[in-house]
C-alpha positions as CSV (number, residue, x, y, z in Angstrom):
1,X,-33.3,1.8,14.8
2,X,-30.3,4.8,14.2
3,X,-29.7,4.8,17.1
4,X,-29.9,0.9,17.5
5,X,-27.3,0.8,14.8
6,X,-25.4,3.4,16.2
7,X,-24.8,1.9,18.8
8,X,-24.0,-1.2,17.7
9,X,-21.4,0.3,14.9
10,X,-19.5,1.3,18.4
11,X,-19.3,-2.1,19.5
12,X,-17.7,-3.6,16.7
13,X,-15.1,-0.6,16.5
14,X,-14.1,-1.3,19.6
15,X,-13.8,-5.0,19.5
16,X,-11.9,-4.4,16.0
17,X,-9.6,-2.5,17.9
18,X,-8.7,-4.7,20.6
19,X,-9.8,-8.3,19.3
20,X,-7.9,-10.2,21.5
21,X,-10.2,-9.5,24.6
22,X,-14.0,-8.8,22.1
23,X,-16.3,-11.4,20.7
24,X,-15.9,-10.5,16.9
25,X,-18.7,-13.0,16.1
26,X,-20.9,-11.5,18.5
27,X,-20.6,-8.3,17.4
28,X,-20.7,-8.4,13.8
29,X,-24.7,-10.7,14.6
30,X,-25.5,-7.6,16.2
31,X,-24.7,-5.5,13.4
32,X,-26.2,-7.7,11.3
33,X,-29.5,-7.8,13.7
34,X,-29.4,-4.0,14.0
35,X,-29.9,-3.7,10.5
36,X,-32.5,-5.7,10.3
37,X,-30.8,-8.6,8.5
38,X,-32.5,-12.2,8.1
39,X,-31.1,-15.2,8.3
40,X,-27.8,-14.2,10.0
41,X,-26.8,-17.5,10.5
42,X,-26.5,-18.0,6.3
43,X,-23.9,-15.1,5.7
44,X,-22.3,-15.0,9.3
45,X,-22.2,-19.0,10.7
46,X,-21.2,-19.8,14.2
47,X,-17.8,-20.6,14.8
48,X,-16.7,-24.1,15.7
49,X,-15.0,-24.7,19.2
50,X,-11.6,-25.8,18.2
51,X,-11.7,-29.6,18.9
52,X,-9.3,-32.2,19.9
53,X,-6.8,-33.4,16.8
54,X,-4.2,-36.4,16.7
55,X,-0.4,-35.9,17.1
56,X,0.6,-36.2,13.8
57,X,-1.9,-33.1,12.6
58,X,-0.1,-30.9,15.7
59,X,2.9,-31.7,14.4
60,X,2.0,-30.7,10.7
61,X,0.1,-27.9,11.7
62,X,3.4,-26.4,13.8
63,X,5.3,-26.8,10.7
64,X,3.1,-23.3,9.3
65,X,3.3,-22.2,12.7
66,X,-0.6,-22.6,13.3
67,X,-2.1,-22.2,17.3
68,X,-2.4,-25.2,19.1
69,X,-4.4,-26.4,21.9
70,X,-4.4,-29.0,24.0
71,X,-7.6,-30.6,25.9
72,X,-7.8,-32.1,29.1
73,X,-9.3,-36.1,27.8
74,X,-7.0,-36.3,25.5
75,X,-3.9,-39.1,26.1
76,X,-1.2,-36.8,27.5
77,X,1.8,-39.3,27.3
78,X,1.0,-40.7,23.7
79,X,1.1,-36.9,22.9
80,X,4.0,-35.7,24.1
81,X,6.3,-38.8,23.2
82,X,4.5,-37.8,19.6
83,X,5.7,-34.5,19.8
84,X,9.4,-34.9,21.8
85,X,10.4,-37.0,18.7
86,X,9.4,-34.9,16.3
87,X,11.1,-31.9,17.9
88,X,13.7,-33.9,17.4
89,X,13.6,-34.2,14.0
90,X,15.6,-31.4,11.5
91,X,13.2,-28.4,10.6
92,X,11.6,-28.1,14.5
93,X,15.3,-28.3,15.7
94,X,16.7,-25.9,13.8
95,X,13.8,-23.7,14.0
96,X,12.8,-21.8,17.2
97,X,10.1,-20.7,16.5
98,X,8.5,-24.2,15.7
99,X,10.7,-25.6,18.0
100,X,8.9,-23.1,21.0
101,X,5.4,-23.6,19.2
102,X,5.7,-27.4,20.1
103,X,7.6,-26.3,23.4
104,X,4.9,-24.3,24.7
105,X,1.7,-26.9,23.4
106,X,3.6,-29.6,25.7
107,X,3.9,-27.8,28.7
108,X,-0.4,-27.5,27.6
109,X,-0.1,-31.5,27.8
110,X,1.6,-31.7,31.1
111,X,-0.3,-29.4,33.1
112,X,-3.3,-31.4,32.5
113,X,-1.7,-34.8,33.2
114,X,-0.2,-33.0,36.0
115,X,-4.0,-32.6,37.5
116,X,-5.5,-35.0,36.0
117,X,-3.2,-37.3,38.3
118,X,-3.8,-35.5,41.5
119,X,-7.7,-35.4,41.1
120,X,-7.1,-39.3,40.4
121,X,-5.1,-39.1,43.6
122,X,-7.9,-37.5,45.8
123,X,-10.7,-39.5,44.6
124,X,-9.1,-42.7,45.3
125,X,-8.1,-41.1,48.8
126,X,-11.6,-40.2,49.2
127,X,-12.6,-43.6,48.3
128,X,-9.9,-45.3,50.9
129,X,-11.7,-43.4,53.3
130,X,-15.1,-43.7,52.5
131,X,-14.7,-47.4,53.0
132,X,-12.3,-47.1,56.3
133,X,-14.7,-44.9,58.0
134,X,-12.7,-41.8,58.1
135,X,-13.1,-38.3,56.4
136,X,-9.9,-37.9,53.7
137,X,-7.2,-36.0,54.7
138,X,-6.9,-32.1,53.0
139,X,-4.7,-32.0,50.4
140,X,-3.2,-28.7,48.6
141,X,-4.1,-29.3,44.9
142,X,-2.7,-26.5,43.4
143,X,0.7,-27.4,45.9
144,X,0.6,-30.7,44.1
145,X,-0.1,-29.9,40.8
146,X,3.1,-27.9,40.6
147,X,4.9,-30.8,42.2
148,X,4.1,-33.3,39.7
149,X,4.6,-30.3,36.6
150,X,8.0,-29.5,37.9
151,X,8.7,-33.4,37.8
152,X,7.4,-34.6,34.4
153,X,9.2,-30.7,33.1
154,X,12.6,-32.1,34.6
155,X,11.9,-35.9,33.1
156,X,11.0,-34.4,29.3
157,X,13.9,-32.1,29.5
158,X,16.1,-34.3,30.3
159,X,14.7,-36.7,27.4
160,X,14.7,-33.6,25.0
161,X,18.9,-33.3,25.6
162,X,21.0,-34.8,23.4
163,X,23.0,-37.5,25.1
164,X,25.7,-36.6,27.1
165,X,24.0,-34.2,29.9
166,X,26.6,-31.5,29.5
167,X,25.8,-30.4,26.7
168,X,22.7,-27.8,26.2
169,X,19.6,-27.9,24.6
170,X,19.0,-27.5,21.0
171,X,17.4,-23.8,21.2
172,X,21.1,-22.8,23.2
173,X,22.7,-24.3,20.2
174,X,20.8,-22.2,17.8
175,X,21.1,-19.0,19.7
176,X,25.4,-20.0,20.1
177,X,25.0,-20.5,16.2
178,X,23.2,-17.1,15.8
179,X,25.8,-15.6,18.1
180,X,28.6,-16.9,16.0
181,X,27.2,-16.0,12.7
182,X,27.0,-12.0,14.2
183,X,30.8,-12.2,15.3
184,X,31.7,-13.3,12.1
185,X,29.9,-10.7,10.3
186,X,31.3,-8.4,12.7
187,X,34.3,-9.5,12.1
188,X,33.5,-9.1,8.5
189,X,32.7,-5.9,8.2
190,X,35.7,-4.9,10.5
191,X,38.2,-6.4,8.0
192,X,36.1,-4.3,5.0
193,X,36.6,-0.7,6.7
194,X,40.0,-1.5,7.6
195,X,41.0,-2.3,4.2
196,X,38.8,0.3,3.2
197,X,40.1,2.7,4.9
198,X,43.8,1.8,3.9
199,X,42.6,1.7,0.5
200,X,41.5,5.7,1.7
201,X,45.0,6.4,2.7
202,X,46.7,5.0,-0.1
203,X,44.1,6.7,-2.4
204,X,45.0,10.3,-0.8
205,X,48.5,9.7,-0.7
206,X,48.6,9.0,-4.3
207,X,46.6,12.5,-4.6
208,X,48.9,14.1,-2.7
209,X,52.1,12.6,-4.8
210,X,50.4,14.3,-7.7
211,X,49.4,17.4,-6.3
212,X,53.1,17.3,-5.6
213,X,54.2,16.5,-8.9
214,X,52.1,19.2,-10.8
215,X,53.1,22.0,-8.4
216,X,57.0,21.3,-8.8
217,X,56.4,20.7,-12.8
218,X,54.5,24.0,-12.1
219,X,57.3,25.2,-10.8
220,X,59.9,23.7,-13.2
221,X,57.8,25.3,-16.0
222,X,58.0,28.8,-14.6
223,X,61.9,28.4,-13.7
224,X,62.2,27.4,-17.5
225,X,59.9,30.5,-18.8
226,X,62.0,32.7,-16.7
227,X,65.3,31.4,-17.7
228,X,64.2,31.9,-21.4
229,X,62.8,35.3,-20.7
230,X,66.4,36.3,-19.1
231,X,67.6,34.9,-22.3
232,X,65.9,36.6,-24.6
233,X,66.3,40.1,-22.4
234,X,70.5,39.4,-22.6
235,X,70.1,39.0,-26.4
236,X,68.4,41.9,-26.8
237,X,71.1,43.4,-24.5
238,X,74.1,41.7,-26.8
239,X,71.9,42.8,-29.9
240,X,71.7,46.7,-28.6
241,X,75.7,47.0,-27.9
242,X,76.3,45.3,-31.4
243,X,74.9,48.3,-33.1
């Protein structure tokens, strides 16, 4: 059993350590089945496949920036009209990160419509044929599938532009915005160490003025001491001769 668990222990250290590519679930059962543990399912219940939602949740949930995830039944077009408005709308637009969250869940949508057409394409191709007597022609799905992605791509970027189709998209704005708001503080701070710096000069000048004011009242007051102290020896001189 040690060695059971020992093993085991290994596992879910690894799988902690990387657990983008581990089965966390799976290795914490087998933990909890190394040790012996009954009932797993009561303290450690399977998880539950993410499953299709409407719109409208999508949208809220890209608001807190949650993961989502697109599914290949669901109604493609009803869901990205759904989202392209609401990307529209003030907090995704001026928000990249939301505004890339929805970005990126639409291009989920479009892929799948993208082959969900083509295999409607083939089977009705196959169908034609069936009933004509011939064998269908070959067709490159993956070839196609990027066809109709690039198409319905151009279509909901154009839609996604404001109107006038010179001008960019609202994630361009943003980044000319941030871009701006850099210069300026730039700028800014530019402006504050000049005038700092001025202020510097000035500052030391003003120290030097007084430096140079002490040392000529230095100066002044040892020309006066001397000119008392010649004084004072004349008198002494005039005073001696008196006598």
């Amino acid at each position: 059993m040690s060695q059971r668990l020992a093993l085991a222990q290994t596992q879910l250290q690894l799988a902690q350590s990387n657990p983008q590519m581990h089965n966390l679930f799976e290795a914490y059962r087998r933990i909890y089945e190394a040790i012996g543990v009954p009932n797993i399912e009561g303290i450690l219940p399977t998880p539950t496949p993410p499953q299709p939602t409407d719109p409208s949740i999508e949208n809220a949930k890209s608001i807190i920036q949650e993961l989502l995830q697109a599914f290949p039944t669901q109604d493609h077009d009803a869901h990205i009209a759904a989202h392209m408005m609401f990307m529209k709308t003030p907090i995704p637009a001026s928000t990249p990160p939301i505004f890339a969250l929805l970005q990126a869940h639409v291009c989920e949508h479009i892929a799948f419509k993208a082959r969900g057409v083509v295999m409607a394409e083939m089977m009705m191709a196959e169908q034609q044929a069936q009933q004509a007597g011939q064998q269908p022609q070959q067709v490159d799905v993956e070839a196609r599938v990027a066809q109709l992605i690039a198409t319905y791509t151009e279509e909901i970027l154009t839609a996604l532009l404001p109107p006038g189709g010179g001008q960019v998209d609202p994630l361009v704005q943003l980044r000319d915005k941030e871009l701006d708001i850099k210069i300026a503080d730039m700028e800014r701070k530019a402006t504050e160490f000049s005038e700092r710096h001025s202020f510097e000069e000035r500052r030391e000048g003003e120290r030097q003025d007084i430096t140079r004011e002490k040392i000529d009242s230095q100066e002044d007051i040892a020309l006066l001491r001397a000119d008392v102290n010649l004084e004072r020896i004349e008198k002494m001189g005039s005073g001696g001769r008196g006598e």
